[in-house]
C-alpha positions, 0 to 999 in steps of 0.5 A, spaced: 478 699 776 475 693 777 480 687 778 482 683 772 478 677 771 481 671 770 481 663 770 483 657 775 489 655 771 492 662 770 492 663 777 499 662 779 500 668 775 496 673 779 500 671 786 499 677 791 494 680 786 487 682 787 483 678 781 475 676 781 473 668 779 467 666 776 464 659 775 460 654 780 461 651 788 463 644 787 464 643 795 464 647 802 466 645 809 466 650 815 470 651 822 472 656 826 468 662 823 471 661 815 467 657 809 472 653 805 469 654 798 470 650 792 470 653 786 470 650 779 470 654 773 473 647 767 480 649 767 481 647 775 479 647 782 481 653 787 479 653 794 476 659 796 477 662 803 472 666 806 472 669 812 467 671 818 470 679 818 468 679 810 461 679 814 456 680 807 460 675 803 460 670 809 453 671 810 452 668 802 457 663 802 452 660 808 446 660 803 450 657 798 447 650 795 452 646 791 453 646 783 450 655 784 454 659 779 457 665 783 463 670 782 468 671 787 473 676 788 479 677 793 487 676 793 490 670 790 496 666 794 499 660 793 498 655 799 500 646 798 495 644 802 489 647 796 487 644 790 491 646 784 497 650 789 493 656 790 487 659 793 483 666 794 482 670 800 475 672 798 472 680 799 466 679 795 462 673 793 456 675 788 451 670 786 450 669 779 444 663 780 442 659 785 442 652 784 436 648 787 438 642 791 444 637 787 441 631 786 448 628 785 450 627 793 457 626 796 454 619 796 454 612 793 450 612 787 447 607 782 450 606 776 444 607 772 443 614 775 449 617 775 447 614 767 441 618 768 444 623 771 450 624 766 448 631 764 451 633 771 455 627 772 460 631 768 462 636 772 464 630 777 473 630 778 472 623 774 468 625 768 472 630 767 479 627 766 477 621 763 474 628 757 481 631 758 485 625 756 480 624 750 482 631 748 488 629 748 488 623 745 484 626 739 489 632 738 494 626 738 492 622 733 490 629 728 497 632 729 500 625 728 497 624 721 498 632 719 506 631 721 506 625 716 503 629 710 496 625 711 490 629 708 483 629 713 477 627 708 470 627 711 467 620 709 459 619 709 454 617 714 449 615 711 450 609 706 447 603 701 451 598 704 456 594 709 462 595 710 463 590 716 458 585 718 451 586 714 448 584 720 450 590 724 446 595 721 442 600 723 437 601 717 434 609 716 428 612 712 432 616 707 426 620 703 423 614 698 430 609 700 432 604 705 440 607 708 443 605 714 448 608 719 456 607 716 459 602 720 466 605 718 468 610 712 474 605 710 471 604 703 470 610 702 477 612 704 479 607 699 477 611 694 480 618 697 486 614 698 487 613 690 487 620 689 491 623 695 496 618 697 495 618 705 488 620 707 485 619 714 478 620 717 476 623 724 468 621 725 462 617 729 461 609 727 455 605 728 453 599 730 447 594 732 451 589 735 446 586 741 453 585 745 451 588 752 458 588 756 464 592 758 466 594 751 460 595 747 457 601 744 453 602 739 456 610 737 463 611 738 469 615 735 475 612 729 480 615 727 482 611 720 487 611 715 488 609 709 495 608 706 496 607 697 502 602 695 501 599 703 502 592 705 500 588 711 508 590 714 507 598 712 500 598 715 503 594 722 508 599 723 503 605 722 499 603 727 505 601 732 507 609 731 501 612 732 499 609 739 506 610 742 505 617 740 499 617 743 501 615 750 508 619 750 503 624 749 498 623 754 503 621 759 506 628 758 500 633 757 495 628 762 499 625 767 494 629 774 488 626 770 492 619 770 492 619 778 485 623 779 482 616 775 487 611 780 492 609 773 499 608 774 502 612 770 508 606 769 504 601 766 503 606 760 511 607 760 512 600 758 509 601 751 514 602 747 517 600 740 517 594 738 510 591 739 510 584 740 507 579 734 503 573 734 499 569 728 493 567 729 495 560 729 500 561 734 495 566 738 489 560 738 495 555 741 497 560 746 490 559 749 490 552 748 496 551 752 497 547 759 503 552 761 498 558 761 492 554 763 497 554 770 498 562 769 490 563 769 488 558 775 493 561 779 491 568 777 484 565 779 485 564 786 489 570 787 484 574 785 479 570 790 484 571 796 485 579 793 477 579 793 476 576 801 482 582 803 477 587 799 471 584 803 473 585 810 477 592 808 469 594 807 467 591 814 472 594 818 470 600 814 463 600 815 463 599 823 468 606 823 464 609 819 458 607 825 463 611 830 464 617 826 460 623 828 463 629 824 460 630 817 467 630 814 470 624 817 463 621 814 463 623 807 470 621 807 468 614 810 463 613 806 466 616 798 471 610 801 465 604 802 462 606 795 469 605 792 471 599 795 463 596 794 464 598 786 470 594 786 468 588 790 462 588 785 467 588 778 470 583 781 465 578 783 462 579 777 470 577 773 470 572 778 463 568 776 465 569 769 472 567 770 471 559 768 466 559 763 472 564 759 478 559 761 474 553 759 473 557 752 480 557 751 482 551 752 477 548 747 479 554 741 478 551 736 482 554 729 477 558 724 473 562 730 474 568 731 477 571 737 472 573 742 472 578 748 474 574 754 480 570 748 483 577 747 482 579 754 487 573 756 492 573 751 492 582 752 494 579 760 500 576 758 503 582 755 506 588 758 505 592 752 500 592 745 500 585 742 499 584 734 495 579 732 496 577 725 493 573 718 486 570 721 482 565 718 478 568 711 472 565 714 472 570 720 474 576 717 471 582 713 471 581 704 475 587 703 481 583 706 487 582 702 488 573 701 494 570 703 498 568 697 502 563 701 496 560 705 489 562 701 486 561 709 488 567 711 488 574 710 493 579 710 491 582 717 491 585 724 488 586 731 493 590 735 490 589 743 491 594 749 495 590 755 493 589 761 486 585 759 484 590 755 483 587 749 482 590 741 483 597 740 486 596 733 483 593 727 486 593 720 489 590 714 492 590 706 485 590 703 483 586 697 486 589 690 484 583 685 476 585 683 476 577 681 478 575 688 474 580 691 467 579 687 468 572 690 469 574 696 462 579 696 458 573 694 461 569 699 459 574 704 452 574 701 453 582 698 450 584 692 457 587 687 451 591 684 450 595 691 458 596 690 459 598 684 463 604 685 468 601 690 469 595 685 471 601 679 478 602 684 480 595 682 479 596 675 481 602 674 489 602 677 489 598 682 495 598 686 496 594 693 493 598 700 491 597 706 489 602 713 486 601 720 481 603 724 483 606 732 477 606 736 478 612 741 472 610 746 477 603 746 483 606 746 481 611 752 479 605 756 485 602 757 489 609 757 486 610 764 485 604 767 477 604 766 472 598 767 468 600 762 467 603 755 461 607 757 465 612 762 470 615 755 464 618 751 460 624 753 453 621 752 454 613 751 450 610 746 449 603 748 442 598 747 439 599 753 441 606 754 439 612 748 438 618 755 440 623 756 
């Protein structure tokens, strides 16, 4: 009878047993007439142990090249030191392929080939977590509109016209006609929302922004409800829900990949109910503020200190690594350089940015919209998310919901991630007056003709409504502590980069 075939993750199951693995070598060392191989099959790592008296199997696993698929079979036993807490004493190793040389080494690599090369970066323990915590964050936000009665309506991709900024549109040749790839299915929520009540949609987004920095992608993920008989408060409420059940959920499902990333988990626990809330105008005075001028020019030359600390840190590991000779002490060595390097970088390029974003602030001028480097200094301030409410009409969408007590202003929302991280919530009570909405289309400069249908759901029992939009890539970058947008998304999509 052969022995049962079984995954890594169930392996603590299967202790003292005899069972085969299958998947691909991710690492290897050799001492002492044994070969420690790494086996990773997307469910966990095992270290698999194979001795020079299992001569055929020792004989394969000193031919074997990094990334080759193999299927191994021995007795599973439970050891602390291994990955995953157990590891497999092997009897017979079997190739399935044999892999040409890995062109990722165990050695620094440019961002732009590892971008290159995404298709096989994948395997690495760093992509892999980051895609964990997505699924977990994408399961979250499902089961969190299920168990509130929401329905999932699939909205369309392809469409005649805006739904945010007219200038960000990616045209298509659609048989005789021009389309353009949807920005956002809101307002065709809108519509499925006067029929069921409380809807959401799950889908890709796109946009043709020329911006190229840490934040942007022209292809990401939102997940965006749409709420009947809402206003801003009920909209507010519901976003600060689901972003607390997220992160509970993440901490509880994802906290190994948290600590494969460098997140500390704590930070994440400090996300609790209630948000705190600023207006715009108060947000804009923040950023003008003496007091936090002071905070962000001590945070300045902290971060020069810290700089020069990390800099000689690299020069003591640098001249260590010249007098190391073993292969293993090197690799360990030089994964430790690269990570250090990476860091100075970042923070280099934080640091030249750092002026030019404090002498922004401090001349904010009420009617701008917030910029990146605004969020990322009021975000700072805060332990946990923070609502920015009631913008200026001027700054925001057409299918925002005016102020009655200030017509300036809309009845809206961002909610920034702490930590710097910046917007990852945008929403509002929408516009359910078809006078005032027709007013604010040709101040936008869009044709009522274009949106004829969206504008029947204000003639044809209009009741107040609002919803959000979630963006998963924005989300997922500050629930694992990532520098930037591109290492949340399988493939990113960005305006240098449309390969793999």
């Amino acid at each position: 009878m052969n022995p049962p075939l079984v995954e890594i993750a169930d392996l603590g199951r299967h202790a003292g047993e005899t069972v085969t693995l299958r998947g691909w070598l991710c690492g290897r060392r050799f001492g002492g007439g044994i070969a420690f191989l790494h086996l990773r099959d997307g469910t966990g790592v095992c270290q698999c142990v194979v001795e020079a008296a299992a001569a055929e199997a020792f004989a394969a696993a000193a031919a074997l090249t990094l990334e080759s698929a193999l299927s191994v079979t021995g007795a599973a036993r439970a050891d602390d030191r291994a990955p995953g807490g157990y590891e497999l004493t092997v009897r017979d190793l079997a190739l399935i392929h044999a892999a040409p040389p890995y062109p990722i080494a165990r050695k620094e690599h440019g961002v732009d080939f590892l971008m290159s090369h995404r298709h096989l970066w994948l395997r690495s323990r760093r992509p892999v977590a980051v895609l964990r915590v997505r699924d977990t964050l994408v399961r979250a936000c499902r089961a969190f509109f299920e168990a509130r009665g929401f329905t999932l309506v699939d909205t369309p991709i392809l469409v005649p016209g805006a739904g945010e900024d007219a200038s960000t549109l990616f045209p298509v040749e659609y048989f005789d006609r021009r389309l353009f790839l949807a920005q956002t299915g809101q307002l065709y929520l809108e519509s499925a929302c006067m029929a069921l009540g409380k809807v959401y949609a799950f889908g890709p987004t796109f946009r043709a922004e020329k911006s190229k920095t840490r934040r942007h992608l022209t292809e990401f993920w939102m997940i965006e409800p749409e709420v009947a008989f809402a206003e801003l408060d009920d909209v507010i409420e519901l976003a600060e829900d689901l972003v607390c059940c997220v992160v509970e959920r993440v901490l509880r499902e994802r906290e190994p990949e948290l600590r494969v990333l460098g997140r500390d988990p704590e930070r994440l626990r400090a996300v609790r109910k209630p948000f705190p809330r600023l207006t715009y105008s108060e947000a804009a005075e923040r950023l003008r503020s003496p007091g936090l001028l002071k905070t962000l020019e001590d945070e300045f030359q902290r971060d020069r200190s810290r700089l020069a600390a990390w800099m000689a840190e690299l020069e003591e590991l640098e001249r260590r690594l010249r007098g190391l000779s073993r292969p293993a002490a090197r690799e360990r060595i030089e994964r430790q350089i690269a990570e250090r390097r990476e860091e100075i970088a970042e923070l280099e390029q934080d640091l030249s940015n750092r002026p030019g974003h404090i002498a922004s602030a401090q001349s904010f001028a009420w009617g701008s919209d917030l910029g990146g480097s605004d969020e990322t200094i009021l975000s700072r301030q805060f332990d946990r998310p923070v609502f920015v409410t009631h913008y200026p009409v001027r700054a925001k969408a057409f299918y925002m919901k005016q102020c009655a007590e200030d017509p300036r202003l809309v009845l809206n929302m961002d909610l920034l991630a702490p930590e710097g991280y910046g917007e990852i919530v945008g929403g509002s009570q929408r516009e359910d007056n078809l006078d005032v909405l027709l007013r604010r289309m040709t101040e936008k400069g869009l044709r009522p003709e274009d949106y004829d249908w969206y504008l029947d759901l204000r003639r044809y029992g209009s009741v107040p409504h609002g919803g959000f939009g979630l963006g998963i890539e924005r989300t997922l970058t500050w629930l694992c502590g990532l520098r930037h947008v591109r290492e949340t998304i399988p493939f990113p999509r960005t305006r240098g980069r449309v390969y793999p």
